[in-house]
Backbone as CSV, one residue per row, in Angstrom:
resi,resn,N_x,N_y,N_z,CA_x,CA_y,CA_z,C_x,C_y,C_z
1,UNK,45.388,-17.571,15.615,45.117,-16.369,14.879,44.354,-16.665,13.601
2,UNK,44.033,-17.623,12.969,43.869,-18.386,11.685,42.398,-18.429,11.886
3,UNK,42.311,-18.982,12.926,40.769,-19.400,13.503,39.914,-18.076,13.845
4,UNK,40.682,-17.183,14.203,39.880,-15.448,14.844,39.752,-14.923,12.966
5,UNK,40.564,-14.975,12.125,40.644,-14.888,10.760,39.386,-15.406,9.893
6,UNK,39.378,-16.737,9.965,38.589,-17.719,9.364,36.785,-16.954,10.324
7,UNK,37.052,-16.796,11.322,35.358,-16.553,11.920,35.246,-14.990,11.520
8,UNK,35.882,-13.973,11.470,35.610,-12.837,10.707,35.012,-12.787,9.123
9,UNK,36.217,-13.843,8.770,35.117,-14.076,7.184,34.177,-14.821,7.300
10,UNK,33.869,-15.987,8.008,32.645,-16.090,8.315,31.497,-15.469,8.709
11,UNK,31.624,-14.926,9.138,30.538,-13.472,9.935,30.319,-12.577,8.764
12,UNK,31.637,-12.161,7.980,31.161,-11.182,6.606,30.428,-11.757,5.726
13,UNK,30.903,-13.286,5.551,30.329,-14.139,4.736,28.632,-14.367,4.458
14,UNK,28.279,-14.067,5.744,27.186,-14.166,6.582,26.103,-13.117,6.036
15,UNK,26.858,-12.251,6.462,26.408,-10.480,6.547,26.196,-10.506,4.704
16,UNK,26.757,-10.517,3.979,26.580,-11.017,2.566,25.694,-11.064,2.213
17,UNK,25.592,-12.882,2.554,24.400,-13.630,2.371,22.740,-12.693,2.662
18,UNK,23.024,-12.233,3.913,21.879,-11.633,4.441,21.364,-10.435,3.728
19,UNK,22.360,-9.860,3.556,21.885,-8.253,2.381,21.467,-8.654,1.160
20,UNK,21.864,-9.706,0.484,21.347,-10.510,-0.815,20.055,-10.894,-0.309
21,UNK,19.776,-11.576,0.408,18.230,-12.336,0.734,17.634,-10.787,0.653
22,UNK,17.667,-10.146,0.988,16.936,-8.497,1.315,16.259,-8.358,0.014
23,UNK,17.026,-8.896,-0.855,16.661,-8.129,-2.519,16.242,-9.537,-3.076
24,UNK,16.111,-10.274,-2.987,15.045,-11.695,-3.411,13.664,-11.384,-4.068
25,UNK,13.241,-12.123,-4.428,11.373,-12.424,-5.026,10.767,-12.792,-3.481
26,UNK,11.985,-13.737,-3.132,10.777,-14.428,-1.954,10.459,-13.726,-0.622
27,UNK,11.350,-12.749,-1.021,11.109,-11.399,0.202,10.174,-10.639,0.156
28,UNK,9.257,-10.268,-0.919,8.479,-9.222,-1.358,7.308,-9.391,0.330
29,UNK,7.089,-8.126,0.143,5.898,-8.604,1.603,5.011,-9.295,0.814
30,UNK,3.541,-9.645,2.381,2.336,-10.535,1.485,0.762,-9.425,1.495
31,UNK,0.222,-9.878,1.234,-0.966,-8.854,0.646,-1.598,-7.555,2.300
32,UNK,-1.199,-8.578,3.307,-1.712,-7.380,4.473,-0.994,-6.623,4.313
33,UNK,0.382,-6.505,4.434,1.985,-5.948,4.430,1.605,-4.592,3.328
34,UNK,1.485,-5.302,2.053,0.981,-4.542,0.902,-0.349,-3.252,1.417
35,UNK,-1.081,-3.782,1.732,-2.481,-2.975,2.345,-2.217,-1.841,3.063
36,UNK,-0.834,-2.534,3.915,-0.573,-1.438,5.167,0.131,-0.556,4.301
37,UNK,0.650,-0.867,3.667,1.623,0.260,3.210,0.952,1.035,2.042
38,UNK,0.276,0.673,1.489,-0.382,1.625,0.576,-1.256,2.696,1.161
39,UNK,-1.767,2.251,2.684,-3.041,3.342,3.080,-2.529,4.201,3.759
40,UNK,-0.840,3.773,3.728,0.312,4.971,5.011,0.828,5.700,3.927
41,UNK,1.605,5.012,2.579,1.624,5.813,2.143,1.000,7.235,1.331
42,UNK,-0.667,6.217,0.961,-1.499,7.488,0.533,-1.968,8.570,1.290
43,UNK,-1.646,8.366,2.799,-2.295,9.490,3.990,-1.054,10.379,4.162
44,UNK,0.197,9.861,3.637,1.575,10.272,3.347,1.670,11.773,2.542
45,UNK,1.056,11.351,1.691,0.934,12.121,0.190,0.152,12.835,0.539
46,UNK,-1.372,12.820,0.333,-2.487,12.947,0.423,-3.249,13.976,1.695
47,UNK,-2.567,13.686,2.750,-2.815,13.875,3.657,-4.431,13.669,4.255
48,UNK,-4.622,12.875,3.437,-6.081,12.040,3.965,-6.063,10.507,4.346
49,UNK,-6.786,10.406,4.824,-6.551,9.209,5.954,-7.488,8.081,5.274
50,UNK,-7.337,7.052,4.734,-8.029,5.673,4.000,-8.660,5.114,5.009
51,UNK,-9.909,5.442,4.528,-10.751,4.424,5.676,-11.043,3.084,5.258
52,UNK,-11.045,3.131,3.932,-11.323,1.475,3.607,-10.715,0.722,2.575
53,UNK,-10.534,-0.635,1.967,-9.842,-0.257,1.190,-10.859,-0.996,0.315
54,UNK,-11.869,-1.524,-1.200,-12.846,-1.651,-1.715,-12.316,-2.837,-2.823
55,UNK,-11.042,-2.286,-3.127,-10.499,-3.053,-4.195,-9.295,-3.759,-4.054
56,UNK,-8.867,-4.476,-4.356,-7.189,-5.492,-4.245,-7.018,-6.257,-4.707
57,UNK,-5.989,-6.180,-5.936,-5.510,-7.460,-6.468,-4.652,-7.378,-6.946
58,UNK,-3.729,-8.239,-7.080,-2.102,-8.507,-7.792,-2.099,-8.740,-9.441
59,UNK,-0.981,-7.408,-9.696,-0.808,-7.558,-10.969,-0.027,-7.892,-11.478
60,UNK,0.788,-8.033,-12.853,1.778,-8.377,-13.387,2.938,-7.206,-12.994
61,UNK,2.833,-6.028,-12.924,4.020,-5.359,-11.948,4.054,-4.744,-10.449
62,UNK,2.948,-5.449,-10.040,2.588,-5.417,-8.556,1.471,-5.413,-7.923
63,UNK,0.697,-4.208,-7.303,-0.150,-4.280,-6.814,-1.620,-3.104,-7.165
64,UNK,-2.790,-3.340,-7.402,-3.452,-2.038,-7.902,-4.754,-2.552,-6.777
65,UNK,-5.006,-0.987,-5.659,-6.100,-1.080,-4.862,-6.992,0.053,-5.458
66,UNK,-8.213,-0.009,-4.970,-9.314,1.343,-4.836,-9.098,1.585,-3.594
67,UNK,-9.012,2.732,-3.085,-8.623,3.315,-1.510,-9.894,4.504,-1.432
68,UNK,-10.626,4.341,-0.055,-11.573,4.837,0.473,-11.012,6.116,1.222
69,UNK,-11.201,7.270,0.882,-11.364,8.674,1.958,-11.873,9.511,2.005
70,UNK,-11.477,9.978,3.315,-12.407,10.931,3.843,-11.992,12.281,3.468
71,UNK,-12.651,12.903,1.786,-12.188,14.163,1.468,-12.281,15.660,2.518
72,UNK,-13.482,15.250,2.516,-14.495,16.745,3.525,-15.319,16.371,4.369
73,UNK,-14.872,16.565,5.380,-15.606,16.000,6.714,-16.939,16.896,7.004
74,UNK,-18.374,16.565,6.840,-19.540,17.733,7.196,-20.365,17.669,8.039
75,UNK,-21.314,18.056,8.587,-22.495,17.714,9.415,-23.581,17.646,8.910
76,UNK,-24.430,16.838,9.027,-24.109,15.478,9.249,-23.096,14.596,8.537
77,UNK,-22.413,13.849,9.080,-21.879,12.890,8.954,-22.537,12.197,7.741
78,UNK,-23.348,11.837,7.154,-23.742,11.483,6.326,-23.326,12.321,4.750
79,UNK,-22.905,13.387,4.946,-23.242,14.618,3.578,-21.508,15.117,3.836
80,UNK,-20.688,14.169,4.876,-19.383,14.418,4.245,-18.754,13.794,2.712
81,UNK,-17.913,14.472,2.185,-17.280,13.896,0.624,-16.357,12.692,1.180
82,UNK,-16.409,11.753,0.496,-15.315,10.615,0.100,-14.772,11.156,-1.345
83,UNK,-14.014,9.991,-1.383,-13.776,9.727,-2.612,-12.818,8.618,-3.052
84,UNK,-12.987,7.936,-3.873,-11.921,6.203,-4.482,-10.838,6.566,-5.160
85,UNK,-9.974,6.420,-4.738,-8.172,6.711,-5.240,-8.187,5.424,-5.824
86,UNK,-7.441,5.055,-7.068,-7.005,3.970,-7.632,-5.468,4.205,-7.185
87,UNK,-4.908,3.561,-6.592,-3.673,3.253,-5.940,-3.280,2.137,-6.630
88,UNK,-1.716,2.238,-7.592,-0.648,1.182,-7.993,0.645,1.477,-6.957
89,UNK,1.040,-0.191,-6.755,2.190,-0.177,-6.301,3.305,-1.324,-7.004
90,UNK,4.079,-1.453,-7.149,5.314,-2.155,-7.274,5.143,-3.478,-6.802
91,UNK,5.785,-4.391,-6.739,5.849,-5.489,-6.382,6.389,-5.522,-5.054
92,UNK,7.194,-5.058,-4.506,7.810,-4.536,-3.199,6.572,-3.350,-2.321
93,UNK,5.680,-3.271,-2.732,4.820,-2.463,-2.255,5.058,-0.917,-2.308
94,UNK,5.965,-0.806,-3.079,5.944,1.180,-2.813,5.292,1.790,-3.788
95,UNK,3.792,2.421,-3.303,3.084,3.071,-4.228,4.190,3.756,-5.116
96,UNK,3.421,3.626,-6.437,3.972,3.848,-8.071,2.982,5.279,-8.643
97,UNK,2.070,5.095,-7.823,0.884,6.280,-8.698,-0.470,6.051,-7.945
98,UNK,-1.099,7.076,-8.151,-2.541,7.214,-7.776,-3.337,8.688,-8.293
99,UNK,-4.568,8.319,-8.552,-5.632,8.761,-8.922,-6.674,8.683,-8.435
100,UNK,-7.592,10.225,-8.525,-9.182,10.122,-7.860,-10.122,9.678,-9.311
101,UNK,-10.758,8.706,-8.729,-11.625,8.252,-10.083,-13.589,8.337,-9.293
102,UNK,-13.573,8.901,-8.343,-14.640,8.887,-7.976,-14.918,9.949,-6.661
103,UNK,-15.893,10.960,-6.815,-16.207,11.457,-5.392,-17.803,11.413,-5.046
104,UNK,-18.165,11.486,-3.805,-19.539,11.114,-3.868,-19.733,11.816,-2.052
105,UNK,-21.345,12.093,-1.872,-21.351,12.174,-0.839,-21.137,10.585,0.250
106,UNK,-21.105,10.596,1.674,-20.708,9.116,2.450,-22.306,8.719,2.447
107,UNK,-23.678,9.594,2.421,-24.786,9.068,2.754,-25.692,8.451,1.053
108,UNK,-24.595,8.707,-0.208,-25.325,8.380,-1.533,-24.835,7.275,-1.566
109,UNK,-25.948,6.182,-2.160,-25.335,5.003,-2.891,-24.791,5.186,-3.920
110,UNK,-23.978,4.189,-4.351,-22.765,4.524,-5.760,-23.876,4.064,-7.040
111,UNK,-24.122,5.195,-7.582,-24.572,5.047,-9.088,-24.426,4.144,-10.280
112,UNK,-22.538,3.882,-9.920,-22.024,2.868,-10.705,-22.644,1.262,-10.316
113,UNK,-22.980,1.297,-9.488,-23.716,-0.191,-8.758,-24.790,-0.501,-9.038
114,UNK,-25.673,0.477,-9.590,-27.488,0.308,-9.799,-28.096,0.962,-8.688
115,UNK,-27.646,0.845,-7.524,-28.391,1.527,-6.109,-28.564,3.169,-6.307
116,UNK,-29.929,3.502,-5.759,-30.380,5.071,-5.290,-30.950,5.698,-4.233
């Protein structure tokens, strides 16, 4: 009976351990993980769908992308609206905030670049 005792707390012991690792540093996802989840959660919100993503890099409280979408879909295809969301997330990846910092037609070059 000692031994059926002793392997129950072992097993909780276990189960413990495992819910602690959950909440670690070394758990955080890695930058694809991050990607995916920022362009689900902004189509989440948003209800626009990220076609690309332009910008990515790790910050001191997580993660800050530029996210590509498709505002207004037109004909031609060329003279539909985009526009660049600045997307922050957390270190754990759960978008924190976002903003439109840019809209443009899909067939103009970006102004901010030098191109016309």
């Amino acid at each position: 009976m000692s031994n059926t005792n002793n392997t129950s707390q072992s097993q909780s012991s276990q189960e413990t351990q495992n819910d602690n690792k959950t909440h670690t540093a070394d758990d955080r996802p890695g930058p694809m993980e991050v990607l995916r989840q920022a362009r689900a959660q902004l189509a989440e919100l948003t209800g626009m769908v990220a076609e690309t993503v332009s910008s990515f890099e790790q910050t001191e409280d997580g993660w800050s992308l530029e996210v590509e979408v498709l505002e207004l879909e037109r004909v031609p295809d060329t003279m539909s609206l985009m526009a660049g969301y600045e997307v922050t997330l957390d270190d754990r990846g759960q978008l924190t905030g976002y903003r439109r910092v840019r809209r443009y037609e899909r067939g103009r070059a970006d102004a901010r670049s030098g191109g016309r």
